[in-house]
N, C-alpha and C positions, 0 to 999 in steps of 0.2 A: 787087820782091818777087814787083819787077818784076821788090821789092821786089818773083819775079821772076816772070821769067814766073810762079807762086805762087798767080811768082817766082816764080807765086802760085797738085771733087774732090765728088760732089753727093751729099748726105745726101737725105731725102724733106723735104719744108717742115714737118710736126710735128715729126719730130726733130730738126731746128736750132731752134724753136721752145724746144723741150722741154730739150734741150742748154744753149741761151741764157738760161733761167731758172734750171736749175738748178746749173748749172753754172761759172757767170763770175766766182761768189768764188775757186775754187780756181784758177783761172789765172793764168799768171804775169802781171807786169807790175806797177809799182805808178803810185798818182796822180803827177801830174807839178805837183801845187799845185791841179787843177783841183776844183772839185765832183762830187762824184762819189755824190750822194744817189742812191736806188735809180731806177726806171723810172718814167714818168709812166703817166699813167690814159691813156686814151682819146681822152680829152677832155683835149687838151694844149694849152695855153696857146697863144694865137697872140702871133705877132712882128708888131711895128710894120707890117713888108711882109706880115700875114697868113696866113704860113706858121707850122703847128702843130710847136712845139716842146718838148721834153724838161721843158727848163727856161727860167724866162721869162728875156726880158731876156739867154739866151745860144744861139751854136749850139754846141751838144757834140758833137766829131770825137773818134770813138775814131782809135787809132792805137797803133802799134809801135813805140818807140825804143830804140837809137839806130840808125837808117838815114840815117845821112849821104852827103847834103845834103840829104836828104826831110825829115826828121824828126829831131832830136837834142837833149839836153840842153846849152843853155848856160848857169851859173848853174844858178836852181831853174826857166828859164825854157824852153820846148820851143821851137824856131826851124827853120826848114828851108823849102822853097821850096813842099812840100806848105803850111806854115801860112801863108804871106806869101798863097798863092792863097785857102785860103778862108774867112782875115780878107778878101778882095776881097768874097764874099758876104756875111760877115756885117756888112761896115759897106750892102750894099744890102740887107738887111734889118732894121737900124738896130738892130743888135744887136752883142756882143761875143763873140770866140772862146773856148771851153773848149774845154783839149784831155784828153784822159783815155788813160794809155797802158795798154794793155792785148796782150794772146797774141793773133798774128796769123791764128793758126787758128780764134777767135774772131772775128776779123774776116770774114775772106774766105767764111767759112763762112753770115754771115749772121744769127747768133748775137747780136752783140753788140747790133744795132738793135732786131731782133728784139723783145728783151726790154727794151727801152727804156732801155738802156745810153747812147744817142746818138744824134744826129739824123743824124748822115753820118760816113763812112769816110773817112779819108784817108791812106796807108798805102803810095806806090809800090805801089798795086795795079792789078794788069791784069787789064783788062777778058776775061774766057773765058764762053762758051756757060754750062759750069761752075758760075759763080757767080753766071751772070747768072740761074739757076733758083732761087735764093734771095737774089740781091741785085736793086735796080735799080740802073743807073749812070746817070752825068753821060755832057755829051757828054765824048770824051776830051779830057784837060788836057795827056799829056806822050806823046810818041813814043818808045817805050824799046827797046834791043837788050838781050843779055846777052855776058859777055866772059869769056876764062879768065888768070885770073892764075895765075902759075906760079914755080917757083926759078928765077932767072936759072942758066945752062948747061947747061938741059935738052932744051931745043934742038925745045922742041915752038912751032907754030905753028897746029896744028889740032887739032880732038878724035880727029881720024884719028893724031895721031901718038899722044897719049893711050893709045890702046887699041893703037897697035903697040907702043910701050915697055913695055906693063903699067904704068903708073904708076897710083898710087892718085889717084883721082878723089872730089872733094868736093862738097857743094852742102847751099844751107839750103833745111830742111824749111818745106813745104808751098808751095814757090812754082814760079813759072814755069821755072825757070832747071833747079829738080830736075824736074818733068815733063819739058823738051826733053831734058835728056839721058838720062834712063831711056829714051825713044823712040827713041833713040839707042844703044841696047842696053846704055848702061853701071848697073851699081847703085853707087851714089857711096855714101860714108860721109855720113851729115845729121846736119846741124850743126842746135840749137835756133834761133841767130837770126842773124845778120850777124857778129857781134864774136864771138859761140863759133867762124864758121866761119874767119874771119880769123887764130885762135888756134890752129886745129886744122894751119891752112897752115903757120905759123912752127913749132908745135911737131910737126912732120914727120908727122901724123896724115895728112894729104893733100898730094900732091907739087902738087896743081893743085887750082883749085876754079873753079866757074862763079857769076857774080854779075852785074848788073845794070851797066853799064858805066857810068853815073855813078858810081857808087859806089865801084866798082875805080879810076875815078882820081880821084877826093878821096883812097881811100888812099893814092894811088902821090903823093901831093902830101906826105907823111910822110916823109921824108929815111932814117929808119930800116927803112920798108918799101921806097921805091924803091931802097935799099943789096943787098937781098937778093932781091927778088922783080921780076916787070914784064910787062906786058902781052900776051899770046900770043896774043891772036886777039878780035876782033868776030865775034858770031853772029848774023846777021840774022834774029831771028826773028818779026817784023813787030809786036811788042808795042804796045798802048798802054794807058795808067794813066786810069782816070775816078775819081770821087768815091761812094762808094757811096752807099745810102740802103738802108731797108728794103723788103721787096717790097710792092707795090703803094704806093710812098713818094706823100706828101702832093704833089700839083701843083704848088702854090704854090713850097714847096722848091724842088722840081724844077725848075721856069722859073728861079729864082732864079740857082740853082747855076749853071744852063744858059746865063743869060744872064749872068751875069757872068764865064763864061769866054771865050764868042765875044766880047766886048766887051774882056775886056782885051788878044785875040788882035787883034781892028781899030785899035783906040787906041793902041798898044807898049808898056801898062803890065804886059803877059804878056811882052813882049821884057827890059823892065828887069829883071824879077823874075827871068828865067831867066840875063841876063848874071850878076847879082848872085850868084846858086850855083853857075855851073855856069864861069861867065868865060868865054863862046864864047853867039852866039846862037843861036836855034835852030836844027838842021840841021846845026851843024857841029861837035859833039860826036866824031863818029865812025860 
């Protein structure tokens, strides 16, 4: 949003503040089952491992769905290789995951923690200067490109051919994948979240769109979409996804988070996790 580059743009730190309290009923998103009482005090409960949390007894990850394989509804239940990682933290801080899905422009923005919305982000969100001026992050969890899907017989391969054919260009709002190409000179039609932009593709709104290359092939894993669309190009553009927290986020968290990703990165319980979503290990994605 990466999921995207976002996917994945800096307000001053009062006004995301200021934003994030006053503003987080009105946006989209609904609960995913999770609690979703308002923000804690100050003085927030500590978890068994010590670290000051939201709510006791849980860690609460905002997030975006549906970002498949990051994040998605199965049942009444939210699953995705974002949540399998940081259930990793919250059993080492002997607590249970809540996840709360919420407007990703609330997230990246900084907003969401902010206001004690949640103790961490998780979101296919990449790590930028950007957001790292109102967020703090994890070390990074995932190494991400972005890709352009396109109508099969168009016969594009690059964003160079994009802008030789005049074809309409798409991409979801507020992430990495719309930054690169606007840098790139194009202004895309934006899409509200993943599944509007996927919608806008089929229903000829945009001939191509740019997304996060996990994601473009869980689509293309749909018999219906790889029928009529398929993969035009990988865009190396060095991306990587960390866990947010809010600025100057609690230590204890922090270590937590932090060591429980370079641990499941040593041990192959980061390998399992990533075969299990993505069917390829690390690295060889694309």
């Amino acid at each position: 949003m990466g999921l995207s580059f976002v996917s994945r743009r800096t307000l001053a730190a009062g006004a995301v503040v200021i934003a994030g309290t006053l503003g987080l009923a009105a946006c989209g998103g609904g609960d995913t089952g999770a609690s979703t009482s308002d923000g804690a005090s100050s003085n927030a409960p500590a978890a068994a491992g010590g670290a000051k949390l939201v709510h006791p007894g849980k860690l609460t990850t905002c997030t975006n769905v549906p970002y498949e394989p990051f994040q998605f509804k199965e049942g009444d239940k939210v699953v995705g290789f974002d949540v399998d990682i940081v259930d990793l933290a919250a059993k080492k801080l002997g607590v249970t995951q809540d996840v709360v899905d919420i407007d990703f422009a609330v997230i990246k923005s900084g907003a969401a923690m902010a206001a004690g919305k949640c103790d961490v982000a998780a979101a296919g969100m990449t790590i930028t200067p950007e957001r790292q001026a109102n967020i703090d992050f994890s070390v990074p969890y995932f190494d991400a490109t972005q890709a352009l899907l396109v109508k099969k017989g168009l016969g594009v391969k690059s964003l160079e051919d994009v802008k030789a054919k005049g074809l309409k260009l798409g991409a979801q709002a507020s992430t990495t994948g719309l930054d690169y190409v606007k840098k790139q000179g194009f202004n895309p039609k934006e899409f509200a979240d993943s599944p509007k932009e996927l919608l806008g593709l089929q229903s000829g709104q945009a001939d191509v769109i740019v997304q996060d290359l996990p994601v473009v092939l869980t689509w293309l894993k749909k018999p219906e979409i790889a029928e009529k669309f398929e993969l035009a190009a990988s865009l190396d553009t060095g991306e990587q996804y960390g866990i947010g927290l809010k600025k100057n986020a609690d230590p204890v968290l922090l270590k937590a988070i932090n060591d429980t990703i370079t641990t499941a990165k040593a041990d192959g319980t980061y390998e399992q996790i990533y075969v299990k979503w993505f069917g390829k290990k690390p690295g060889e994605l694309g």
